[in-house]
N, C-alpha and C positions, 0 to 999 in steps of 0.2 A: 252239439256245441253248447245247447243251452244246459242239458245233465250234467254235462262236464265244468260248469261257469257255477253252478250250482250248487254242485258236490264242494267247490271248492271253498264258494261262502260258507259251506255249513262247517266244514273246519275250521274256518277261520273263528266263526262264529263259536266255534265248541273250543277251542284255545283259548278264548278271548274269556269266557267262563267259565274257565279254569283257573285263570289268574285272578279273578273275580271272587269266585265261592271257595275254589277247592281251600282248604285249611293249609296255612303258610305253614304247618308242621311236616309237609313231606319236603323242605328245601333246609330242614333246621340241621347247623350243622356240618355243611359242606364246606362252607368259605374255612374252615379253622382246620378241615380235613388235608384240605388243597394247598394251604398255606405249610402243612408241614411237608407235603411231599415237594411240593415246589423247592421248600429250604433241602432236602434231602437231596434233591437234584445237584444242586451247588454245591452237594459235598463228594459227588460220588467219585473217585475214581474216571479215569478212562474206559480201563477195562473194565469194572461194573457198570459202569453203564451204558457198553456195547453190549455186554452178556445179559441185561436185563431190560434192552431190547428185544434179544433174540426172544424173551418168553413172554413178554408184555405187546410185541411189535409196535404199534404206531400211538399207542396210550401211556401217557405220562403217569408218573406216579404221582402225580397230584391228582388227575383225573380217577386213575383205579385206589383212590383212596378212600372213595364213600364209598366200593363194591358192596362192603360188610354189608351197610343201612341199607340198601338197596334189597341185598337179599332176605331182607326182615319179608318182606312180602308173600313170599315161599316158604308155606308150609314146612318141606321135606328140610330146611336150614334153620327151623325153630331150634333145635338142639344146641345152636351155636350160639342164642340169647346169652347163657349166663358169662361165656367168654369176654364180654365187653364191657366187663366192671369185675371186681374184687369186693369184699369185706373184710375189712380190719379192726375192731373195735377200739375207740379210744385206749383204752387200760390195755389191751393184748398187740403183741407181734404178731407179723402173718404167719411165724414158724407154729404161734400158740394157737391162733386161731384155725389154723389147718383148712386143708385144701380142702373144698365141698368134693361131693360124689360126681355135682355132672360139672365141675371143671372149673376155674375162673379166668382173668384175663393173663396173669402169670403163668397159671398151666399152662395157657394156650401160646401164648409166647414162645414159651421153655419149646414145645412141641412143633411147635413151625418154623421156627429158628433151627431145629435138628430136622425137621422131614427133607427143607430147603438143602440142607447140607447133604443129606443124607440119598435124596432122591428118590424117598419111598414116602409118596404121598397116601393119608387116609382120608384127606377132606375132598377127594378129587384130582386135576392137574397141576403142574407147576403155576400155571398162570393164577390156576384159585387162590390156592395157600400161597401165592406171593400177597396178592391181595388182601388177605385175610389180614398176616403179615402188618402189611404197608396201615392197616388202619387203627389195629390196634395198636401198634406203639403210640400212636394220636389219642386214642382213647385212655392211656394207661397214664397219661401225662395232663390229664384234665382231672385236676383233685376232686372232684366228688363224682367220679368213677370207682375213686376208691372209698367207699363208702364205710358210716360208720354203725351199717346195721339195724339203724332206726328210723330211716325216709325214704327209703331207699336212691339213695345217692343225692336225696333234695328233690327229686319226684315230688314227694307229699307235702311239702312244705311250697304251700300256696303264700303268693308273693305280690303285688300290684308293681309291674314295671315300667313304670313312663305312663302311669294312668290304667295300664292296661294286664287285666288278668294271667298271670305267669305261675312258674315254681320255681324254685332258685337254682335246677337243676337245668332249666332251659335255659337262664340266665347265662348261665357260663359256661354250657354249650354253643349257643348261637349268638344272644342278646348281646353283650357283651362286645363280641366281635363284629359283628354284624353295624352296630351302631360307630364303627370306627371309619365306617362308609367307604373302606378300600377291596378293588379287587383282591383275589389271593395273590397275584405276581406282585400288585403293589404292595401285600403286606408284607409279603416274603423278602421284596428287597428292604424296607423301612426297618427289619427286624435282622437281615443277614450281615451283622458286623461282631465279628466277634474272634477271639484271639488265637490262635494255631496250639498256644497250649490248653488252653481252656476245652478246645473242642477235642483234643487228646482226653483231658482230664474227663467230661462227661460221656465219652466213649467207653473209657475202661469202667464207669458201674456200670452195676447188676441188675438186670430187671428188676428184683427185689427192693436195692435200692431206687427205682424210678419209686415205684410200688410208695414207699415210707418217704419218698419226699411227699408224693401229693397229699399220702396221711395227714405229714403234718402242715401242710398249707391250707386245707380244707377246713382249721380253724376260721381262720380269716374270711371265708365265704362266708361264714357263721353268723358275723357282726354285724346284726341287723338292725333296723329301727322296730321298735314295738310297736310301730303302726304296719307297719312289713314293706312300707312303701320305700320301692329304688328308685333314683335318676342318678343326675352327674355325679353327685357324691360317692356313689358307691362305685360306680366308673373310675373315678380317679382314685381312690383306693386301693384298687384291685388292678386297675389294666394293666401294671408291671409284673403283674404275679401271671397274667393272662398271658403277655408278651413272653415272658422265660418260659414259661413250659411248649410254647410252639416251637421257640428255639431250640430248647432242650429235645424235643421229641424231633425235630426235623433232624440236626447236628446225628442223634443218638440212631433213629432209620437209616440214614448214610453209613454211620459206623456199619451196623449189622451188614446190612448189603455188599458194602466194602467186603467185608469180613467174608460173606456167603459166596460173591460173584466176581471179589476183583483180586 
């Protein structure tokens, strides 16, 4: 009894320094994941999303929405890094700039959107490549995923946010949203209003077009102070550009899946 009372402090105690030390960068990121598949939920179909129970069973596409960042951890799914961002150069289209050798988040789109249809998977099972799926359209709708070549996506571009050491790339991954202080279900309802044609009208573009909108809204992340220091100002700036692209991507994953499963 006493090994057993003991064993259980020490978990407790090993969780509790975990929240403590481990680096908040393995949570960066989810709430904005979860918020698009939550909105995706609200759109689907009946029948898509009976049919995409069958391959998900009892996890929601909000939940199997970080699968991708997750598997960053495994080695043998390194190959699937460069998938989760594009390069576009300001002066060039993505037609000019051409598709890299090991893929980007368009190929990978283009590719899973057809295997899902198709039923011949290369990344593994339906469940994976839904997953896969389900996150990158998240990813491909956060403009400095689409990178302009030179920081990589805002990576390098060191930032002081709320006092405290950032890149502008974390900013509008996580920070950003994160600082709006809502669950995903509460954001996903506070953002879910939107019009029957409108969500027609952002269904029928093209990946590509998702692609050249964030191109061109990744300006705007741009506009920084020359001391590089963010708070509210830059919050209120930007959270309308932050709020439409979750919509956009959540509306736009509903579309495909619709499209895939219903």
């Amino acid at each position: 009894m006493y090994k057993k009372m003991a064993k259980i402090k020490f978990i407790g105690l090993f969780v509790i320094l975990c929240f403590v030390f481990c680096p908040s960068k393995a949570y960066w990121g989810k709430t904005g994941h979860r918020v698009v598949g939550e909105i995706a939920t609200l759109h689907l179909t009946k029948k898509a999303n009976k049919n995409i129970k069958k391959v998900l069973g009892n996890e929601s596409l909000a939940m199997a929405s970080t699968f991708m960042d997750f598997i960053k951890a495994d080695s043998q799914y390194r190959h699937l890094n460069p998938w989760h961002y594009a390069t576009i150069p300001d002066s060039l289209t993505y037609e000019a700039a051409g598709t890299p050798s090991e893929g980007d988040i368009i190929f990978a789109l283009r590719k899973l959107k057809q295997e899902l249809i198709s039923k011949e998977f290369s990344q593994g099972d339906e469940a994976f490549t839904l997953k896969l799926l389900i996150h990158l359209v998240g990813d491909i709708h956060q403009p400095l995923h689409v990178g302009n070549g030179h920081d990589r996506g805002g990576n390098d571009l060191k930032v002081i946010y709320f006092k405290e050491s950032s890149n502008l790339h974390r900013v509008w991954d996580s920070g950003i949203i994160n600082d709006q202080q809502l669950s995903y279900t509460e954001y996903a309802e506070s953002l879910n209003f939107v019009d029957e044609k409108v969500v027609g009208r952002w269904q029928d573009d093209s990946i590509i077009t998702w692609a050249r909108e964030s191109k061109d809204l990744r300006a705007k992340a741009y506009i920084i102070p020359n001391d590089k220091k963010l708070s509210y100002h830059y919050i209120y700036e930007n959270i309308e550009i932050v709020n439409l692209r979750l919509l956009q991507a959540g509306v736009r994953l509903a579309g495909i899946l619709n499209e895939i499963y219903g």
